[in-house]
N, C-alpha and C positions, 0 to 999 in steps of 0.2 A: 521160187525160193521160199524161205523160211519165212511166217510173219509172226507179230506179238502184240496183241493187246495190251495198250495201254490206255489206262481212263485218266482224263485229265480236264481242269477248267479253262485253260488258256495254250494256246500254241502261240512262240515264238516261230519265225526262220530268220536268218542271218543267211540268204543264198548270194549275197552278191560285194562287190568290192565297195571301198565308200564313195569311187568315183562314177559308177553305174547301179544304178537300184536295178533291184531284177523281180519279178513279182513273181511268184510260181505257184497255179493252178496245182493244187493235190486232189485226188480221190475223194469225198463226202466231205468236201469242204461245205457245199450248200446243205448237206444234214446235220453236223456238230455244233451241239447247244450250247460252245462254250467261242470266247473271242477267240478269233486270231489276229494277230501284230506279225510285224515286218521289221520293227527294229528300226525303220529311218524316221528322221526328222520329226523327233518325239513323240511317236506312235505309241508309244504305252503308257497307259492310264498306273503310275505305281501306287496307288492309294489301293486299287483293286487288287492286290497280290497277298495281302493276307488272308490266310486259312487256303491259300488256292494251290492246287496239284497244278505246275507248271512242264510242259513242254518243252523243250530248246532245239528247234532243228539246227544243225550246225557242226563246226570243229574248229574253225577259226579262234585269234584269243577274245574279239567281241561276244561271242556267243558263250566263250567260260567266261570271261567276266562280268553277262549277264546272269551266270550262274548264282554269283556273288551278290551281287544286285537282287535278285531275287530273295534270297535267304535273309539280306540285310531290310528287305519290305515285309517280312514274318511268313513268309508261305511256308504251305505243310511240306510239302515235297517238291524236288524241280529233277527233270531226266535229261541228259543230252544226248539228243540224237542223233547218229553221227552215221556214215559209210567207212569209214576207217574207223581203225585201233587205236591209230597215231591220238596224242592226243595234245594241244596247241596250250602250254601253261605258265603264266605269268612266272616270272622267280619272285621267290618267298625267301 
């Protein structure tokens, strides 16, 4: 299929429900010079989010609402990354 480069200092993932953590092995996880988080049981450092190009693997509403979370710690940019279009969004 199609791929896309994206440069970024930190990856989230949100793969799993809040009653099972799921941990998921990707591709040049052991080369990426930047953190990765999991999103459970206060895994992310939010002090470290300013100035940082953020990741969000996910679609779920935790993972846009880490979107929010993100933007609200000063980061330059955040992506979600998703397998669907669909996309999961608080009302406003």
């Amino acid at each position: 299929g199609n791929t896309d480069l994206v440069k970024c200092s930190t990856m989230w993932s949100y793969p799993g429900s809040m009653t099972k953590n799921r941990i998921v092995d990707y591709p040049g996880e052991e080369t990426f010079d930047g953190a990765i988080r999991y999103g459970m049981g206060d895994d992310c450092p939010y002090d470290k989010l300013a100035n940082a190009n953020i990741a969000i693997l996910g679609n779920g509403a935790f993972a846009v609402e880490n979107v929010r979370t993100c933007c609200e710690h000063g980061c330059n940019k955040v992506y979600l990354v998703t397998r669907r279009k669909n996309l999961a969004c608080p009302l406003v």
